[in-house]
N, C-alpha and C positions, 0 to 999 in steps of 0.2 A: 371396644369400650371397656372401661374399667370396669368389671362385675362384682369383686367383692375386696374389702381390704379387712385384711387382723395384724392386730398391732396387739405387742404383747410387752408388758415390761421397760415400754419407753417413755422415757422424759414424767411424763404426770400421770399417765396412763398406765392404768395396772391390766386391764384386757381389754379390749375394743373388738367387736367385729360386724364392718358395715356393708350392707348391699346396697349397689347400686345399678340405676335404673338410664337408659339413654335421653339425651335431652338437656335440658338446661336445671344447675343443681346448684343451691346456695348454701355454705356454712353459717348461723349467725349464731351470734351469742354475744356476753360482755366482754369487755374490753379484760384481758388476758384469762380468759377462761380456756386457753389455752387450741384455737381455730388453726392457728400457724403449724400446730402439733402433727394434723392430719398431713397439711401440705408436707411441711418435711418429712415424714413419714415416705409420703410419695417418692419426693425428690429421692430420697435412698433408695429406693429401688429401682432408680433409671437412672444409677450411676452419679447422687450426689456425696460428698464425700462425707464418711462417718469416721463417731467417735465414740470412744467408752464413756465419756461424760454424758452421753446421750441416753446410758442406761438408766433406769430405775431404781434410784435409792435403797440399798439392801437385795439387789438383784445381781446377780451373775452376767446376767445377759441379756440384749433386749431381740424379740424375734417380730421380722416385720414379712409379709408375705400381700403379695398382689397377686389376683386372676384379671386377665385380661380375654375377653370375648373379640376375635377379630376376622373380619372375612376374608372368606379361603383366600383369594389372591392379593391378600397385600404383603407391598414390600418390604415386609419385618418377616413372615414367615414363608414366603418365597427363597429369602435368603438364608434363613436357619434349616427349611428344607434341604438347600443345594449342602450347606456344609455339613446333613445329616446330625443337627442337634434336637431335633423333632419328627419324628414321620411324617408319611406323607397326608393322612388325614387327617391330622391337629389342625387347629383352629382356636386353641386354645393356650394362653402361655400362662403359667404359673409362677413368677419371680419371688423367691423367698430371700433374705436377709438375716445376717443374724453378728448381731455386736456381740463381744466378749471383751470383760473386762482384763484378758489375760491379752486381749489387741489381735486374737489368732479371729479376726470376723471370715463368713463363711458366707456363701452368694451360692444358690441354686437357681437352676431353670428346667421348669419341667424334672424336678426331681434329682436332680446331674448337679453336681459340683462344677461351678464354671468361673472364673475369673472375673473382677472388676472391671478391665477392658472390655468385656462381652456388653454387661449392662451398658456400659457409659456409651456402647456404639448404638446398643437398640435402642437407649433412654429417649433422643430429641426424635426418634420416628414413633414412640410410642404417645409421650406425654410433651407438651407443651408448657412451660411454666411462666408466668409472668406477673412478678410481683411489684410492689412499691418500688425495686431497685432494680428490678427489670427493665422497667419502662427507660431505664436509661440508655438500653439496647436499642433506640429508636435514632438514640445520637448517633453511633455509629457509622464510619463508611460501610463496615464490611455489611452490616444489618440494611441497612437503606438499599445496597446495590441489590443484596439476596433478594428483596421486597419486589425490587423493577423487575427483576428477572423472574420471578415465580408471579408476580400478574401480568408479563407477556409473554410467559409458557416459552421461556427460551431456553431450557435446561437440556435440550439435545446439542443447538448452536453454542450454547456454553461449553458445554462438554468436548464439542469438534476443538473450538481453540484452547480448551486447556490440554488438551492433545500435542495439537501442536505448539504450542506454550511449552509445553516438558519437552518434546523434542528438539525444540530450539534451546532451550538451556541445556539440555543436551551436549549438542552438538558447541555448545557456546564453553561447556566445561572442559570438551575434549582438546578445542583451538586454546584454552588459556593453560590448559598441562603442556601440549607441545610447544606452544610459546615459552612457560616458563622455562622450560629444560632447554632451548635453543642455548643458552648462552653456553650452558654445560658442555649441548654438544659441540660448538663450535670451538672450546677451548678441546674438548676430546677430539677431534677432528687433526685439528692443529698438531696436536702431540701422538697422534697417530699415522700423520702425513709424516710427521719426522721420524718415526721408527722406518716406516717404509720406504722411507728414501735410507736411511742410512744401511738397513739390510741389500736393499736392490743394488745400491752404487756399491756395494762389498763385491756385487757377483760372486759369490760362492758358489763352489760347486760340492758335492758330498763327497768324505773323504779327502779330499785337498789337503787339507791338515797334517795325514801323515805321508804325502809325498814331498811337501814341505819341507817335514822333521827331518829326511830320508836325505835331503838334498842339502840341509843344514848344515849334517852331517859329513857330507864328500865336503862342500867348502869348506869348513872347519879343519880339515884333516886334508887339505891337498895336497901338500909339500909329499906327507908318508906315503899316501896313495898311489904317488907319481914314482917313489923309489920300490915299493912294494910289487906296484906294474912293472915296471923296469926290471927289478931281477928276476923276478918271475919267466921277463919275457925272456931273461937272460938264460937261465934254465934249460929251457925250450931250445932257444938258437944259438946256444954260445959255441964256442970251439967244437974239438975231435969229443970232447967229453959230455957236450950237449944231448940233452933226450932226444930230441929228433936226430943228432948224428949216429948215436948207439942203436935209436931202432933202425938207422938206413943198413947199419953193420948187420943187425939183426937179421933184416929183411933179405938180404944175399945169401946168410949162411942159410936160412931156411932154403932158401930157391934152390943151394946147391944140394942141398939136402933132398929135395924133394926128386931134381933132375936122379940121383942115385935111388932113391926110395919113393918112387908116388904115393903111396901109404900115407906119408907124409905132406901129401900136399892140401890139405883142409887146416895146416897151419901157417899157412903163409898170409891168407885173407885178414883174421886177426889182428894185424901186424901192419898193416899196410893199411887197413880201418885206423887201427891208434894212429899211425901217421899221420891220417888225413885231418883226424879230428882234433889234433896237437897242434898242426898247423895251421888250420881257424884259430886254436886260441891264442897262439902267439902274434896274428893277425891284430884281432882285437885286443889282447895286451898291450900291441904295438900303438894305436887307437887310442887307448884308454889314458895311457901315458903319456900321450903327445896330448890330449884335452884335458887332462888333467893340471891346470895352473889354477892356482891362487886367482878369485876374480873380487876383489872388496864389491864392486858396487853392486853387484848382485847377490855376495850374501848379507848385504845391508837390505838390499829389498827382498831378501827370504825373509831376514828377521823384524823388517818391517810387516811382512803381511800376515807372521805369525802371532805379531803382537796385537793387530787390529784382529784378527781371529779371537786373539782371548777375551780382548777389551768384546766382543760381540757375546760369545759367550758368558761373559758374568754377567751381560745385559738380560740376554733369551733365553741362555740355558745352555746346558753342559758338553754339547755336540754342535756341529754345522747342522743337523737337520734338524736341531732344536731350537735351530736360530732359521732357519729357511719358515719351520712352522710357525713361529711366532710374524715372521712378515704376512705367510697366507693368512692368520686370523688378522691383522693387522688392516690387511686386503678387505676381506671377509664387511670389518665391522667399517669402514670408511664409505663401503658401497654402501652399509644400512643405513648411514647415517643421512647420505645422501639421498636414498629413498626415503627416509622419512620428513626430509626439505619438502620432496614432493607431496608425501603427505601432509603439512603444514599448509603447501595451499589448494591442496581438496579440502583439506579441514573447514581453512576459512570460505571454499566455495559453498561446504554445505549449511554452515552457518548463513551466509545470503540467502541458499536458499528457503533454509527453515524460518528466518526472520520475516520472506516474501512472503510465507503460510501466514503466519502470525498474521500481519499486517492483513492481509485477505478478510483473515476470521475477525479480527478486531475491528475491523469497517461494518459488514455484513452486522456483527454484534451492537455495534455503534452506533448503526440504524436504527436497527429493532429494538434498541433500548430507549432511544428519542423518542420512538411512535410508541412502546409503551410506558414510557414517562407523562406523554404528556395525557393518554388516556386515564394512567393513576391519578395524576391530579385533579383530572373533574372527577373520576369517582371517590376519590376522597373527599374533594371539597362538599362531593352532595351528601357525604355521611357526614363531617361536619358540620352543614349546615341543620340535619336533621337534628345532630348531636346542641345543637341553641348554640353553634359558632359561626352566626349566618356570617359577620362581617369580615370572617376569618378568609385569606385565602393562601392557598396550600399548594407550592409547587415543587414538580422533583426538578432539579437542575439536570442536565446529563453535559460535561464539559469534557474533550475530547484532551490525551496527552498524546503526542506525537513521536516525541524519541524515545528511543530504544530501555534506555535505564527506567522509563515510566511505566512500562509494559510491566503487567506483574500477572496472576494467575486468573486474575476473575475477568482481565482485559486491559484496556487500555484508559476506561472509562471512570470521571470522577463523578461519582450520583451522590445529591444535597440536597436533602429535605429543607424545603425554606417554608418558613412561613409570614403572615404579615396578618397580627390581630382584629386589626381594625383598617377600616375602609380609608382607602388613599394612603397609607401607607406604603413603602415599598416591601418585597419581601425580602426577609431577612434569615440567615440559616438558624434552623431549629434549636441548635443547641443554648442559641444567644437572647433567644425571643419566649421561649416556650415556657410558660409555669407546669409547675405540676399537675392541675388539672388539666391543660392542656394537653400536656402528653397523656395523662389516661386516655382522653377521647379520642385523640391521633392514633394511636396505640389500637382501640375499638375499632374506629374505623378502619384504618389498614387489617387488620384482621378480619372484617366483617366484608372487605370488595375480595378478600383473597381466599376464601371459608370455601367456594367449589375446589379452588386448585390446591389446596392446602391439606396434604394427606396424613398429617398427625392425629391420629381418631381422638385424644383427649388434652381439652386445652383445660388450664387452670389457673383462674386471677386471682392473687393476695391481695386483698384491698384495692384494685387500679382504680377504682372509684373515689380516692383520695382528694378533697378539692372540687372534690363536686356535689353539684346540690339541686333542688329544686324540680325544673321541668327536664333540665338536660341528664339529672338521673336517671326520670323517666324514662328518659329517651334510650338511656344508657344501658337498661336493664330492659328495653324492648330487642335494643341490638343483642345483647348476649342472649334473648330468649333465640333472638333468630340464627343465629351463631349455632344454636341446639340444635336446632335442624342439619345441619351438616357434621356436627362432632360432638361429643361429650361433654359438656364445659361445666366448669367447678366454681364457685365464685365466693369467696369473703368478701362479704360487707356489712356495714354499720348502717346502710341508707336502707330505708323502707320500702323507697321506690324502687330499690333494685333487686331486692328478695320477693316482691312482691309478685314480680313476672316469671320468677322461676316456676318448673314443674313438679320440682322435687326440694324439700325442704329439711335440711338437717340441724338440730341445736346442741350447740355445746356447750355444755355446762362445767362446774369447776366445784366442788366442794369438799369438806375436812367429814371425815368419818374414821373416830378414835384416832383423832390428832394425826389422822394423815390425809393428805392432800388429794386428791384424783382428779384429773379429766374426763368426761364422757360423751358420746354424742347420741341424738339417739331420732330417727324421722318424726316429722309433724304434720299435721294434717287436720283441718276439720278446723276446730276451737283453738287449738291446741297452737297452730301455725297463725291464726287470727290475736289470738293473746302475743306473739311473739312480735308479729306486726306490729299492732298496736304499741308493746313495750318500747320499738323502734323509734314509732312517731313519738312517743310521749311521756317517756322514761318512765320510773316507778309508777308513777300517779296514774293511773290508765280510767280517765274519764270515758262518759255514753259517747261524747263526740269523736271523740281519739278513736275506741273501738269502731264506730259506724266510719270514720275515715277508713280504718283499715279493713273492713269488710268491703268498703267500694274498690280500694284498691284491688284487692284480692280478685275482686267478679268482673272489675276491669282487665286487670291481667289475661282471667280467663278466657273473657272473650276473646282478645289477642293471642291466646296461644292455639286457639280455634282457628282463626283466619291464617297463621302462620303454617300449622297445619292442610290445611285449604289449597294454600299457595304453593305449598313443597310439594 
């Protein structure tokens, strides 16, 4: 429950500070005496949005702070527990605000400087607001579906399929990335199939290049090779004056040398070595020069396969093994590419399968949204009818969407407040049919069948009793009593009947003190609360009868907050 609020320096209000009590609590006063003040007030500190114009005339700043009383295990501080913004035996939150006109505003919790996001997340679990412009939150799809779903307590089965709802987008974002790049790779594919053909059909081999060069070389130069062989070999085998004939000369005079001198015989070996190995080479000189002719067509295909060597190198790079490694990455990324085909269609397999989940949970959900559709709609209509809209009748639609693009987070399902005014009419949806008083009462009742399941400890009405009048205010202001019994509830109104039933009574006043303005509020009770009644029913003029109406009110009320109490 909301326990105390200080407001300091905002809007008309020079310092306020209010305690409050659980149970059902009425603002009243005149018409801009400034009621709305408190609400926004509120509203700022569960994250509505502020302004420096919001400050106090001649003030720097305006400071706004809430205590909240709430039991140990609800889910506001369960979860400020986990993320250690509280210990573990609070039970209590402290929300401060504070506008500057210099725009630097400052938000505490529990003492701690904390962010605007923080508020704005704990605000709709702490306070509930619902004003004149509220009630138009009833239009809604997204409002009406949330409705079905929290009075048939399906926010665990909700939760399974939006599970699987995000996985299936999931999985549905991962198939349209690899879809979109397919085209990319298939063009990469393409221009990679042709590097690696054109390296592969080279055959290279490493080094090649310079035996190539080498053999360019001997073509190029055959004719002199061929005479340079030849005399060479001439050398070797020519006449009496031939190397091999001077060492055969050689080789005797030793022999005979040696036969005279054996001393001399470790030089004959020498000698007859060089012969042998002279004689190979004139062998092979003789060889070299007989293969040694001019071949054009062959050093056309030398100088052919040196040219496609370069032409590959200014492709891949500076070497044959620069060009052999750009084919292996070439290799390399043609198999990924092709493993990722295959993943393209596991992609789109797990997409079936995550769609098949979906579809599961959105049946299952689609049920249980029907059977609790049609349960809201009698318990609405009997709060309606209690509400003086007997001939009113109130149904939720649940219409089922079947393909894929229809599915969205909350389901698959379209929920439509209809209603139908008056008897034998058909029902028609709410937005097209509804006055403004209507929707207060709508608004009442759906709040009043959903008050067990409904874990916001503090609701607050701005005026929703707008448009309405008579018995069904009464009625109106017995629901919000009853509504106490389960949460905190705040309520602005002009209607008598509906302050009448509250337990707690606050007035706000508005007056000029040395030409300046103020708002105040301040509790009522006794006379005091009876005078304001009365003021309700019968404006300035406050006749015996006025007042004796507004004391029945009052002891009527009472008696009814006795039996409510009783009941709870």
């Amino acid at each position: 429950m909301l326990a105390e609020l200080r407001i300091k320096n905002f809007a008309l209000i020079d310092e306020l500070h209010l305690s409050f009590q659980p149970g059902f609590t009425v603002l009243t006063g005149e018409t801009g005496a400034g009621k709305s003040l408190l609400i926004d007030a509120i509203s700022l500190l569960v994250g509505g949005r502020g302004s420096s114009e919001q400050i106090r005339s001649g003030a720097e700043e305006a400071q706004l702070e809430a205590s909240f009383h709430l039991l140990h295990e609800h889910p506001v501080l369960r979860r400020l527990r986990t993320s250690g913004v509280i210990a573990d035996g609070d039970s209590d939150l402290v929300l401060k605000r504070v506008l500057s006109r210099t725009g630097r505003h400052r938000i505490y919790l529990n003492g701690s400087l904390c962010p605007l996001r923080t508020l704005e997340d704990l605000g709709g679990t702490l306070v509930d607001i619902h004003g004149q412009h509220e009630q138009q939150s009833l239009l809604s799809p997204a409002s009406q579906i949330e409705a079905v779903d929290a009075f048939g307590s399906l926010e665990r089965l909700r939760d399974e399929y939006e599970s699987a709802y995000r996985q299936w987008k999931s999985r549905l974002a991962e198939l349209e990335s690899i879809t979109r790049a397919a085209a990319d790779r298939g063009q990469r594919e393409d221009f990679l199939r042709f590097q690696l053909q054109e390296i592969e059909q080279a055959g290279l081999n490493p080094d090649e290049d310079a035996g190539l060069h080498a053999e360019r070389q001997r073509l190029l130069h055959a004719h002199r090779l061929r005479e340079l062989a030849e005399e060479a070999h001439g050398e070797l085998q020519g006449d009496e004056q031939g190397v091999l004939s001077r060492l055969g000369r050689l080789g005797r005079l030793l022999a005979d040398l040696t036969k005279t001198d054996p001393s001399m015989a470790d030089s004959v070996d020498p000698v007859t070595g060089a012969a042998i190995q002279l004689k190979e080479l004139a062998g092979r000189l003789r060889l070299y020069a007989d293969r040694m002719d001019a071949d054009p067509a062959r050093q056309n295909e030398v100088e052919g396969r040196l040219d496609l060597i370069q032409r590959l190198k200014k492709k891949y790079g500076g070497t044959i093994e620069a060009i052999l490694a750009a084919g292996d990455r070439a290799k390399t990324e043609v198999r990924a590419i092709e493993e990722s085909d295959s993943r393209s269609a596991e992609g789109a397999a797990a997409v079936r399968e995550a769609f098949q989940r979906v579809q599961e949970f959105a049946q299952r959900l689609s049920k249980k949204r029907k059977d609790a559709a049609k349960r809201l709609s009698e318990s609405v209509g009997a709060e309606l009818a209690a509400l003086k809209m007997e001939q009113a009748l109130f149904e939720v639609l649940v219409s089922k969407e079947g393909e894929p693009e229809e599915f969205g987070p909350t389901g698959a399902d379209r929920v439509e407040f209809m209603l139908a005014g008056n008897a034998g009419e058909p029902p028609k949806p709410l937005a097209r049919v509804a006055s403004g008083g209507e929707l207060s009462r709508i608004m009442l009742a759906l709040k009043t069948v959903l008050a067990e399941r409904d874990q916001v400890p503090v609701l607050v009405f701005d005026e929703i009793d707008t448009g309405v009048g008579g018995a069904a205010a009464a009625t109106m202001g017995m629901r919000l009593r009853k509504l106490g019994s389960y949460h905190q509830v705040f309520c602005i109104t002009h209607l008598a009947q509906v302050a009448s039933q509250a337990e707690h009574h606050f007035l706000v006043s508005k007056g000029t003190d040395n030409r300046r303005t103020s708002t105040w509020a301040a509790p009522l009770d006794g006379k005091g609360r009876e005078d304001e009644i009365a003021r309700m029913l019968g404006g300035t003029t406050l006749t015996k009868k006025i007042r004796e109406t507004a004391a029945e009110l009052l002891a009527g009320a009472g008696r009814g907050v006795r039996d409510i109490r009783r009941q709870a």
